[in-house]
Jmol script that loads the backbone (N, CA, C; Angstrom):
load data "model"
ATOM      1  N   UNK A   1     -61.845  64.419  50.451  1.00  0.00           N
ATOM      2  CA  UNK A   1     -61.874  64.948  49.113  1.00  0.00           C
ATOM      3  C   UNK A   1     -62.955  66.014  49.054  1.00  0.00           C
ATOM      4  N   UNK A   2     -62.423  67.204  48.389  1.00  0.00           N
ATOM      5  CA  UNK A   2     -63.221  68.560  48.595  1.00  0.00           C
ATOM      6  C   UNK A   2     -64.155  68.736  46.784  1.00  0.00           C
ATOM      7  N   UNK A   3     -65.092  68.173  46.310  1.00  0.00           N
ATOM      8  CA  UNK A   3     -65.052  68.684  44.975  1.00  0.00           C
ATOM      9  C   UNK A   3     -64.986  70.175  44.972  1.00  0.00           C
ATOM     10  N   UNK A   4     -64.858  70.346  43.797  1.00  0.00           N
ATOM     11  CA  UNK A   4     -64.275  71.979  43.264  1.00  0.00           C
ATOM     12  C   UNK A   4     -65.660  72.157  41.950  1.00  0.00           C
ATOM     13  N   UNK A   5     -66.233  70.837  41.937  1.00  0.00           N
ATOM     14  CA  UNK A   5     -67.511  71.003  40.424  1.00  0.00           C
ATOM     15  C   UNK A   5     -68.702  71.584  41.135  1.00  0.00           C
ATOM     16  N   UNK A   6     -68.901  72.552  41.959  1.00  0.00           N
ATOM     17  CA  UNK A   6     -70.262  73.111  42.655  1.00  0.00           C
ATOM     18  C   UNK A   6     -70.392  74.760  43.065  1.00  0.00           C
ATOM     19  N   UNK A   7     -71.090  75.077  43.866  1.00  0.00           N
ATOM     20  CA  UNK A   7     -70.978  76.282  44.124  1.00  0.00           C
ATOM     21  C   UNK A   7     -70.670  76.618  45.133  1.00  0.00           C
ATOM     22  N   UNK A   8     -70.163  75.723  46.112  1.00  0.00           N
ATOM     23  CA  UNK A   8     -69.143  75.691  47.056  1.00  0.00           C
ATOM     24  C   UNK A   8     -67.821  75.741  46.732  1.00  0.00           C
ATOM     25  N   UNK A   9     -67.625  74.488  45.836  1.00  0.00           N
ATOM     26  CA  UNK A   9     -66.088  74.572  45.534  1.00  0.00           C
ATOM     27  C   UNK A   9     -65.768  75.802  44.128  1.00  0.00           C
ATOM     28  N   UNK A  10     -66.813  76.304  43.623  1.00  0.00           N
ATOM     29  CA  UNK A  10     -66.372  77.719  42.960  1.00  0.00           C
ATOM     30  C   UNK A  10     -66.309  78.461  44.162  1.00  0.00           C
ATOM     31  N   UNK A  11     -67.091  78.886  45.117  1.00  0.00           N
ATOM     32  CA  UNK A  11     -66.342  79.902  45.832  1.00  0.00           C
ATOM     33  C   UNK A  11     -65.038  79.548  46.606  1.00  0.00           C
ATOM     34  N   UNK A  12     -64.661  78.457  47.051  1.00  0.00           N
ATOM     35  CA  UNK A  12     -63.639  78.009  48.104  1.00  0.00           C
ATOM     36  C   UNK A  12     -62.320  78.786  46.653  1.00  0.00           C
ATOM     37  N   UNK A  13     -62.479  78.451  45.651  1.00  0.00           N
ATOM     38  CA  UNK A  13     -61.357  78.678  44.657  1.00  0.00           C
ATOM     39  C   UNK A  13     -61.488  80.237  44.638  1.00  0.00           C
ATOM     40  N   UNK A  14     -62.380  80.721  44.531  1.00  0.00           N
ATOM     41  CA  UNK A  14     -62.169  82.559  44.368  1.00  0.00           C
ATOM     42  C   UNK A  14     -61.965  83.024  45.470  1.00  0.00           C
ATOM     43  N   UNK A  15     -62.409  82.645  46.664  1.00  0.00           N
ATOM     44  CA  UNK A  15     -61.647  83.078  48.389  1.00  0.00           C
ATOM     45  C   UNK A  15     -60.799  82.690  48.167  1.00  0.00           C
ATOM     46  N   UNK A  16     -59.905  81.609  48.047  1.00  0.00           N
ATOM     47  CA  UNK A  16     -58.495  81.544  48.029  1.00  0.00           C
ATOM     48  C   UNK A  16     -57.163  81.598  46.929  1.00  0.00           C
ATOM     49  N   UNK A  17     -58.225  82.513  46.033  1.00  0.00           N
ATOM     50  CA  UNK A  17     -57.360  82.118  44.876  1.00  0.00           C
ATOM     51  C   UNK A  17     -56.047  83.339  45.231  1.00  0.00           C
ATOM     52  N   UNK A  18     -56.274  84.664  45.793  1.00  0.00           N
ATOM     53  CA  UNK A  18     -54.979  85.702  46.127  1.00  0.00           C
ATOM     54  C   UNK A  18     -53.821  84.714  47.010  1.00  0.00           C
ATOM     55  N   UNK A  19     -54.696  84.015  48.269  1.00  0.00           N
ATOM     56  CA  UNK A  19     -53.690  83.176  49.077  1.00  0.00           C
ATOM     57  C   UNK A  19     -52.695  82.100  48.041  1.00  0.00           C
ATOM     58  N   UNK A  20     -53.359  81.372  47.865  1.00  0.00           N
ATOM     59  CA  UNK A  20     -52.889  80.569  46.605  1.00  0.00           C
ATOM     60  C   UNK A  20     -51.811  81.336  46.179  1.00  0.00           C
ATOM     61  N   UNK A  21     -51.589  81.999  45.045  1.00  0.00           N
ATOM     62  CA  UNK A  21     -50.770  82.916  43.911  1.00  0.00           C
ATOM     63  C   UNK A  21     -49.798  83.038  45.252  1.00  0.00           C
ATOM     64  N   UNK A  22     -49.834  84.384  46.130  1.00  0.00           N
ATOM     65  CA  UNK A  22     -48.901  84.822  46.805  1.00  0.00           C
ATOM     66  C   UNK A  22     -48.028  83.693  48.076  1.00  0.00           C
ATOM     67  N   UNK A  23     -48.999  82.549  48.077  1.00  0.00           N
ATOM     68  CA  UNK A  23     -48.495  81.431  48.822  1.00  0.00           C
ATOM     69  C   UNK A  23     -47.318  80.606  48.086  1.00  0.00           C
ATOM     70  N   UNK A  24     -47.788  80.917  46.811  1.00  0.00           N
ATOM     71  CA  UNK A  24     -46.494  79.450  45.930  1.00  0.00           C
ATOM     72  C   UNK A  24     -45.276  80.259  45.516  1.00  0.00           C
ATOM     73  N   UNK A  25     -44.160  80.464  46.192  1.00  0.00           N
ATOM     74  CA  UNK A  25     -42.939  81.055  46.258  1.00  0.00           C
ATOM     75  C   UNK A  25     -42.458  80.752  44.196  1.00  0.00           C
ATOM     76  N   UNK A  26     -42.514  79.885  43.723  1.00  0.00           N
ATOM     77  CA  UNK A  26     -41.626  79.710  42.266  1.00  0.00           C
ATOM     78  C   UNK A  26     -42.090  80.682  41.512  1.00  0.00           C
ATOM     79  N   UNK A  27     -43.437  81.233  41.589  1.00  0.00           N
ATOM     80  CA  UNK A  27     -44.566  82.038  40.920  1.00  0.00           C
ATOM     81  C   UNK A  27     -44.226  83.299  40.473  1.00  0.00           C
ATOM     82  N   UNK A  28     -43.280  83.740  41.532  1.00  0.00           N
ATOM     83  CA  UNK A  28     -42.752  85.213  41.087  1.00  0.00           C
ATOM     84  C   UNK A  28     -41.382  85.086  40.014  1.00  0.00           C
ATOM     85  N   UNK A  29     -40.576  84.000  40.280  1.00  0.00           N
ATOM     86  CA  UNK A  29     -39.423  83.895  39.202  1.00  0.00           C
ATOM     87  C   UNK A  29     -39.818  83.670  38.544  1.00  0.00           C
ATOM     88  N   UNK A  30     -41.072  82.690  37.791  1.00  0.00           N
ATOM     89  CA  UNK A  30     -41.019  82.071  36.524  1.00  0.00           C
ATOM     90  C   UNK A  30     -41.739  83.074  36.288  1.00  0.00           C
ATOM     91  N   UNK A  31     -42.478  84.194  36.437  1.00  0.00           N
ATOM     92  CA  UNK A  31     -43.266  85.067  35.616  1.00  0.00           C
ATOM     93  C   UNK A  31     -42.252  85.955  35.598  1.00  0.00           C
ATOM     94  N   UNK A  32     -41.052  86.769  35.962  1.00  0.00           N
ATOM     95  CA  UNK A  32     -39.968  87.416  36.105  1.00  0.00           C
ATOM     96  C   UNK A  32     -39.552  87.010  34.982  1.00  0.00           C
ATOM     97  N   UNK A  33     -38.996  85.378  35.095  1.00  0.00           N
ATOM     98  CA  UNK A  33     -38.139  84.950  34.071  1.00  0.00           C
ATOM     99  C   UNK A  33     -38.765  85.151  32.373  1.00  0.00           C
ATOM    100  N   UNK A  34     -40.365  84.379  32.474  1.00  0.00           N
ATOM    101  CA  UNK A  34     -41.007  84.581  31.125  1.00  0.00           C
ATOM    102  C   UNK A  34     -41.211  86.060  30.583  1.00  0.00           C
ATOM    103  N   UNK A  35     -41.246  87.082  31.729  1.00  0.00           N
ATOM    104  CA  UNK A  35     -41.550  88.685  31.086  1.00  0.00           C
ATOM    105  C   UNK A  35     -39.652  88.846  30.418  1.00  0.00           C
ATOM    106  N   UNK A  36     -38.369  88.260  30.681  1.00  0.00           N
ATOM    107  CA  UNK A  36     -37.309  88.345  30.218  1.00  0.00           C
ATOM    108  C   UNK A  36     -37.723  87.918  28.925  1.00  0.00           C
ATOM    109  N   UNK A  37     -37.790  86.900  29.032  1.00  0.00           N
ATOM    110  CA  UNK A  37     -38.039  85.996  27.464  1.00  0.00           C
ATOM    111  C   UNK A  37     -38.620  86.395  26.794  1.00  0.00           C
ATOM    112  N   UNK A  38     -39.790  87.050  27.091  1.00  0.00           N
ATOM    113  CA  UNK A  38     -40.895  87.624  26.148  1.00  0.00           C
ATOM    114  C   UNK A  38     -40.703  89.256  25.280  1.00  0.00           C
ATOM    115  N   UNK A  39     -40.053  89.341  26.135  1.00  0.00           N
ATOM    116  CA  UNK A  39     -39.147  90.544  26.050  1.00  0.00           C
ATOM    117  C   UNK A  39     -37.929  90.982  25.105  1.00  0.00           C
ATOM    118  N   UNK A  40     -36.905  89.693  25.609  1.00  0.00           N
ATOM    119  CA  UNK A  40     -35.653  89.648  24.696  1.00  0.00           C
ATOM    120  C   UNK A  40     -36.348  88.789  23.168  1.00  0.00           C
ATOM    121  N   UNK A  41     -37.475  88.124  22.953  1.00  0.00           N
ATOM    122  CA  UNK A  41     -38.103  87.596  21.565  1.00  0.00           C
ATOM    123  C   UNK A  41     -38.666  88.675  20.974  1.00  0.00           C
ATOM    124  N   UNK A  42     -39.125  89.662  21.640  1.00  0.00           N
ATOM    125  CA  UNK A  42     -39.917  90.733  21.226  1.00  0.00           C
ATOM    126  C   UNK A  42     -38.414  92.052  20.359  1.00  0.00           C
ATOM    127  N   UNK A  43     -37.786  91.843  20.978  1.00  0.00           N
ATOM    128  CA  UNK A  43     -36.689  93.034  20.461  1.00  0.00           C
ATOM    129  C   UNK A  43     -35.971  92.063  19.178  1.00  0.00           C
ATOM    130  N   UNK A  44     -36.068  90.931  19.572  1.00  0.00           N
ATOM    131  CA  UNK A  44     -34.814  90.310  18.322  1.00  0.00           C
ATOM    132  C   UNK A  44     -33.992  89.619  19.078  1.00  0.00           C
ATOM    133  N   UNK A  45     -33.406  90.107  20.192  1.00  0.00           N
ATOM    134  CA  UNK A  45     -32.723  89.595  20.556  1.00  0.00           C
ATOM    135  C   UNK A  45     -32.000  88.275  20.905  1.00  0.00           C
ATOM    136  N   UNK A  46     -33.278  87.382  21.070  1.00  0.00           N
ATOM    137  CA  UNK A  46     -32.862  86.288  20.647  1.00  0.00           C
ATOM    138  C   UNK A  46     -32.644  85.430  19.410  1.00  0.00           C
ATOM    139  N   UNK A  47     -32.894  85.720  18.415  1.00  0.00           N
ATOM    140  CA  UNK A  47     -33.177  85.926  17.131  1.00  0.00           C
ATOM    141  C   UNK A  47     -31.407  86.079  16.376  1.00  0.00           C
ATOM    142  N   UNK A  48     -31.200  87.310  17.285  1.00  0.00           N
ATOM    143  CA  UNK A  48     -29.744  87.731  17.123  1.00  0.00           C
ATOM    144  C   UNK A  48     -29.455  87.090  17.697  1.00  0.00           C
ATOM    145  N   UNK A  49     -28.929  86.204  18.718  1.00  0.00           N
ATOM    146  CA  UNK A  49     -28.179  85.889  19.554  1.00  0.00           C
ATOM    147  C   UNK A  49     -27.747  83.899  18.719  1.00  0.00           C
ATOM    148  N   UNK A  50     -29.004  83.695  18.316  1.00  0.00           N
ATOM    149  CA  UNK A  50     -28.766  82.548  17.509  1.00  0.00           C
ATOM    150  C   UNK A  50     -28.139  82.339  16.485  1.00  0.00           C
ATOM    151  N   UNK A  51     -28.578  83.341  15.603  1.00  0.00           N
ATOM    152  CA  UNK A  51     -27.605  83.852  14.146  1.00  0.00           C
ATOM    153  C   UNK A  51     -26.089  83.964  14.575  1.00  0.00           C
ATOM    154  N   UNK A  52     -25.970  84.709  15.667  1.00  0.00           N
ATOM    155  CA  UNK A  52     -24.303  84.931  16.063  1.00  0.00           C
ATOM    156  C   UNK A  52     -24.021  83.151  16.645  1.00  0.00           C
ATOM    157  N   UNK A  53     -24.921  82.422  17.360  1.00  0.00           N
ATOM    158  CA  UNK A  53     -23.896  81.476  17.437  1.00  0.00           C
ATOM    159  C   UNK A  53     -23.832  80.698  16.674  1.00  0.00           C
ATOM    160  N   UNK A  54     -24.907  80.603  15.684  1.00  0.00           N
ATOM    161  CA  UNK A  54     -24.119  79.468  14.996  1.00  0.00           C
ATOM    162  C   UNK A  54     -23.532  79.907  13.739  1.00  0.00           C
ATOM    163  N   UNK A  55     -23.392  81.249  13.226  1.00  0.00           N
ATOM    164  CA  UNK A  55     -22.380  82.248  11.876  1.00  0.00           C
ATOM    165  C   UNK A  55     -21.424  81.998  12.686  1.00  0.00           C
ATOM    166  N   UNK A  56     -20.855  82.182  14.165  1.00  0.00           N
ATOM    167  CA  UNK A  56     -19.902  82.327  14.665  1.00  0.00           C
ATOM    168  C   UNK A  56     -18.883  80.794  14.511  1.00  0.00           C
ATOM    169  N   UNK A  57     -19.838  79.612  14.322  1.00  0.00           N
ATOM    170  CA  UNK A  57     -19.543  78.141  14.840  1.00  0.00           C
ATOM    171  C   UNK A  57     -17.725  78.029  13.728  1.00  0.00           C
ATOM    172  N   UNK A  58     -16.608  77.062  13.890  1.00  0.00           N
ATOM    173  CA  UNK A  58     -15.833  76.658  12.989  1.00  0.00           C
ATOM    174  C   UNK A  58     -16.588  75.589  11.927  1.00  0.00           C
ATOM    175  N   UNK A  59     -16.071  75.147  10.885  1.00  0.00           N
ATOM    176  CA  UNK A  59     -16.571  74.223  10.277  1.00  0.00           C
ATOM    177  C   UNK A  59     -17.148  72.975  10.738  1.00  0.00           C
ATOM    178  N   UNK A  60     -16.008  73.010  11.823  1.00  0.00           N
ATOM    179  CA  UNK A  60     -16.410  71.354  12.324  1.00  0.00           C
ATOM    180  C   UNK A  60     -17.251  71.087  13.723  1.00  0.00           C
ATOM    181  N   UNK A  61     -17.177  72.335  13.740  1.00  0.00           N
ATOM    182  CA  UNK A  61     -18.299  72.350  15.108  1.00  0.00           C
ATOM    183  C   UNK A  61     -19.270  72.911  14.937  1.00  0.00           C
ATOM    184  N   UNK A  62     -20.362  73.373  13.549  1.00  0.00           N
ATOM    185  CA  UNK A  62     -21.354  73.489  13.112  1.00  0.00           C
ATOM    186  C   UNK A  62     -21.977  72.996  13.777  1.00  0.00           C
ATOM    187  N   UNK A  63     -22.457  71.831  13.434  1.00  0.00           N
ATOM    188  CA  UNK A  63     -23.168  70.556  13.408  1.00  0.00           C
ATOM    189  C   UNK A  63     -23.661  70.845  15.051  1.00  0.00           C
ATOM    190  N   UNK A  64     -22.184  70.401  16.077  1.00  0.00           N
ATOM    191  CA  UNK A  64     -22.995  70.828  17.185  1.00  0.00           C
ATOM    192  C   UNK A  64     -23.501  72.145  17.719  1.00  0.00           C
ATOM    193  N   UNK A  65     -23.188  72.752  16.935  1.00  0.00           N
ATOM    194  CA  UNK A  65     -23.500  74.423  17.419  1.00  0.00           C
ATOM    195  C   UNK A  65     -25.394  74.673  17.018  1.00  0.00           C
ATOM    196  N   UNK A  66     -25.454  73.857  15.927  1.00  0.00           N
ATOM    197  CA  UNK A  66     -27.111  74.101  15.639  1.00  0.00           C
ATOM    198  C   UNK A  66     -27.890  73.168  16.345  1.00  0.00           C
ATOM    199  N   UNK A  67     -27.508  72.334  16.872  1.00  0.00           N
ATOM    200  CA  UNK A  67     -28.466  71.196  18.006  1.00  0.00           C
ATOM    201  C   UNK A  67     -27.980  72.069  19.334  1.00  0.00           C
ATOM    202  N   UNK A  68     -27.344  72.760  19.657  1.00  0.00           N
ATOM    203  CA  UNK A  68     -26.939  73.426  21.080  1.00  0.00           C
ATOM    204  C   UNK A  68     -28.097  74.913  20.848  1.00  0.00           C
ATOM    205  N   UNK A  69     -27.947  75.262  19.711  1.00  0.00           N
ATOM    206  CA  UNK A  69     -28.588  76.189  19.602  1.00  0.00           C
ATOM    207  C   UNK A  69     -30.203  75.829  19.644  1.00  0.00           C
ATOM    208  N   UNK A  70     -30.853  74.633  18.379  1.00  0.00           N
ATOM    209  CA  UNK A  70     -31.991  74.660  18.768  1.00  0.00           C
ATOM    210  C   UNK A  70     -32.469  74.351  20.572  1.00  0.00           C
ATOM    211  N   UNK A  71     -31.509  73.869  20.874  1.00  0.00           N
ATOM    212  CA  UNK A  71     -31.805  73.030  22.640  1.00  0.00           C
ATOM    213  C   UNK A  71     -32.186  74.469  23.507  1.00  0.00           C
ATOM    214  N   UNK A  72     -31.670  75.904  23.207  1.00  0.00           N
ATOM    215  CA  UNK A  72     -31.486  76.563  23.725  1.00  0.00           C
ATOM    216  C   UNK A  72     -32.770  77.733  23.392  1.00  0.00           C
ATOM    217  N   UNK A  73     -33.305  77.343  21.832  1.00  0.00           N
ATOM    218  CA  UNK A  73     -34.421  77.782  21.364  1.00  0.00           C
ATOM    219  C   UNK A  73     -35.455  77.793  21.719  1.00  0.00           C
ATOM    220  N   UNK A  74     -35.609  76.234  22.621  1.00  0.00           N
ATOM    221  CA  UNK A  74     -36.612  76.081  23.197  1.00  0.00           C
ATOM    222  C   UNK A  74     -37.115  76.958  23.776  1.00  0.00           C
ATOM    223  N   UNK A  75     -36.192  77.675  24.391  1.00  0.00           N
ATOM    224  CA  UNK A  75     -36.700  79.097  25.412  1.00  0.00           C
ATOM    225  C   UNK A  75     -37.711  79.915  25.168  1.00  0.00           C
ATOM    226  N   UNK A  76     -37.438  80.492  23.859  1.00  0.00           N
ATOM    227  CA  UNK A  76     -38.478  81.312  23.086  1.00  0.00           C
ATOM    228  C   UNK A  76     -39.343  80.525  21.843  1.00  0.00           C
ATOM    229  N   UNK A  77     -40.887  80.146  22.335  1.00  0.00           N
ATOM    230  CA  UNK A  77     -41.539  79.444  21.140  1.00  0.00           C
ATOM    231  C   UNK A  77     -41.162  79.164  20.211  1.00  0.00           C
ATOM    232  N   UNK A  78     -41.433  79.771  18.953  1.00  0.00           N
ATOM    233  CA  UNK A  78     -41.296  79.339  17.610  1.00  0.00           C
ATOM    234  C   UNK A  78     -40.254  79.988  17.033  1.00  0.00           C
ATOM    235  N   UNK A  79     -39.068  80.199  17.991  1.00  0.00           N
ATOM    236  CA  UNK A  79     -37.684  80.958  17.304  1.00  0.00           C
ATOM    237  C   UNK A  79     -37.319  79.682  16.889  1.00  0.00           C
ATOM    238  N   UNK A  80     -37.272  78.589  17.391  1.00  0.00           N
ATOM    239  CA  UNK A  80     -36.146  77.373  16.766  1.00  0.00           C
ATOM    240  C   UNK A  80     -36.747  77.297  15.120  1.00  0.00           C
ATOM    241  N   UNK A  81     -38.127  77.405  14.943  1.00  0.00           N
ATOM    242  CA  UNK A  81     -38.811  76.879  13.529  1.00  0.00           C
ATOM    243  C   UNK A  81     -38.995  77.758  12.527  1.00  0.00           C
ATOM    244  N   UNK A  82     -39.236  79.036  13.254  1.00  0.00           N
ATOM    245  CA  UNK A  82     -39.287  80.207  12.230  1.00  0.00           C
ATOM    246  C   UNK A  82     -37.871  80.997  11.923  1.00  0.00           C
ATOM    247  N   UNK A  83     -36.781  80.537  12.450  1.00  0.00           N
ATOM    248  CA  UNK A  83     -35.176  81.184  12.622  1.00  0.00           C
ATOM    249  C   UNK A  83     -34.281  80.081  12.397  1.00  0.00           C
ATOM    250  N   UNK A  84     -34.436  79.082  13.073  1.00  0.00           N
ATOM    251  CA  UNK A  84     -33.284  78.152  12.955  1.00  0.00           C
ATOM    252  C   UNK A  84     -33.062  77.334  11.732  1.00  0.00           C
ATOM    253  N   UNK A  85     -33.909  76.815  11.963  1.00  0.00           N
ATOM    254  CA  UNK A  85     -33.957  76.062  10.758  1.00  0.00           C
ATOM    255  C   UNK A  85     -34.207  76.310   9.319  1.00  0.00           C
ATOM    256  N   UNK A  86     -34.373  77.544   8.631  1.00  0.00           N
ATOM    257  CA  UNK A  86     -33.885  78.190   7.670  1.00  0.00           C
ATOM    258  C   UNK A  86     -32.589  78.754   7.817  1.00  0.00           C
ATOM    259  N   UNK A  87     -31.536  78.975   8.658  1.00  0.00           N
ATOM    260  CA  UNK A  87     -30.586  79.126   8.800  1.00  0.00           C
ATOM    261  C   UNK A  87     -29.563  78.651   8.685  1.00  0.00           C
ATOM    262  N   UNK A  88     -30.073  77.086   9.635  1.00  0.00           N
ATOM    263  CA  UNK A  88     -29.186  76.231   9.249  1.00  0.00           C
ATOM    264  C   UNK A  88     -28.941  75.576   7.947  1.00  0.00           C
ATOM    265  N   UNK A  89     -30.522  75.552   7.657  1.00  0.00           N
ATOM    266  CA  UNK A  89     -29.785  74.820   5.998  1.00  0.00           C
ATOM    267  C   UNK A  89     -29.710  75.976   4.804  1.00  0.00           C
ATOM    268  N   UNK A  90     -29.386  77.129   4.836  1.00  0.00           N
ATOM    269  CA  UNK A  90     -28.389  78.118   4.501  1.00  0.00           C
ATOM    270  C   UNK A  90     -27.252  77.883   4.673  1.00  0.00           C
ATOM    271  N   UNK A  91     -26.706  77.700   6.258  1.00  0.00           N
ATOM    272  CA  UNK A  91     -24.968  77.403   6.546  1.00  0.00           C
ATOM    273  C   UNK A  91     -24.990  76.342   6.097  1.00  0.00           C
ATOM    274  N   UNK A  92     -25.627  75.243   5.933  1.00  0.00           N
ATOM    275  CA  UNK A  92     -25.579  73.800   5.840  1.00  0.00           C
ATOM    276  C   UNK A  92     -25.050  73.709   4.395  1.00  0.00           C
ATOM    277  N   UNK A  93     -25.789  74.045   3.852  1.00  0.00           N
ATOM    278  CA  UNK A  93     -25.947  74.149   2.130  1.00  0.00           C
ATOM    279  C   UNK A  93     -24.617  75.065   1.189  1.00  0.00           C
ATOM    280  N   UNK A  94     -24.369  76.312   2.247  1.00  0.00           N
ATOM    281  CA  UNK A  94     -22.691  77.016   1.824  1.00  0.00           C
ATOM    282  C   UNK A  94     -21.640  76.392   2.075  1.00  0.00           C
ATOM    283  N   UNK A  95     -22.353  75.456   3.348  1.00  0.00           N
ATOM    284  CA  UNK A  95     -20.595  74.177   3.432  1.00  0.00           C
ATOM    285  C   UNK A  95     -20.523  73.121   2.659  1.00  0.00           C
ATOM    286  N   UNK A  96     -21.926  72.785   2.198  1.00  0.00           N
ATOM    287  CA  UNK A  96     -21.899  71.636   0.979  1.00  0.00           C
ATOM    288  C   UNK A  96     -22.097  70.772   1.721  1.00  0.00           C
ATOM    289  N   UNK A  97     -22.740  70.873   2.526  1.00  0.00           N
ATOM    290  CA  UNK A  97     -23.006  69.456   3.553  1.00  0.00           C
ATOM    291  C   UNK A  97     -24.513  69.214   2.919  1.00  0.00           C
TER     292      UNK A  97
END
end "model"
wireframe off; spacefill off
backbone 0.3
color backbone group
């Protein structure tokens, strides 16, 4: 066991911190993937993309279209709380549900 609480194990972490990063292969997709996300939240786009699916839903497949949708919200922070859910109980409320 190496501690990391000293001034050994602060330097062992700043010598290896480039190896580290460029050593862990997932590192480049998930920052790829989050600059997408951050990206498509930043334009609307996801924003839009929620509104269309669940305006798009039939009557009777509402219901699951706004739990598919929040599941999918997750993606982008606070789109499910600040978008969805004023939305839904808009559609909710025009169907009389």
């Amino acid at each position: 066991v190496v501690s990391l609480l000293n001034a050994d194990g602060l330097e062992l972490i700043v010598t290896n911190l480039v190896k580290n990063f460029v050593g862990f292969a997932p590192l480049g997709t998930v920052l790829v993937a989050m600059l997408g996300v951050a990206i498509a939240e930043y334009s609307g786009l996801l924003s839009a993309a929620m509104r269309g699916l669940v305006m798009g839903a039939s009557q009777r497949m509402v219901t699951v279209m706004v739990v598919f949708a929040g599941i999918i919200s997750n993606t982008a922070s606070e789109l499910g709380y600040v978008v969805l859910i004023p939305l839904a109980a808009m559609l909710f409320h025009s169907l009389g549900r």
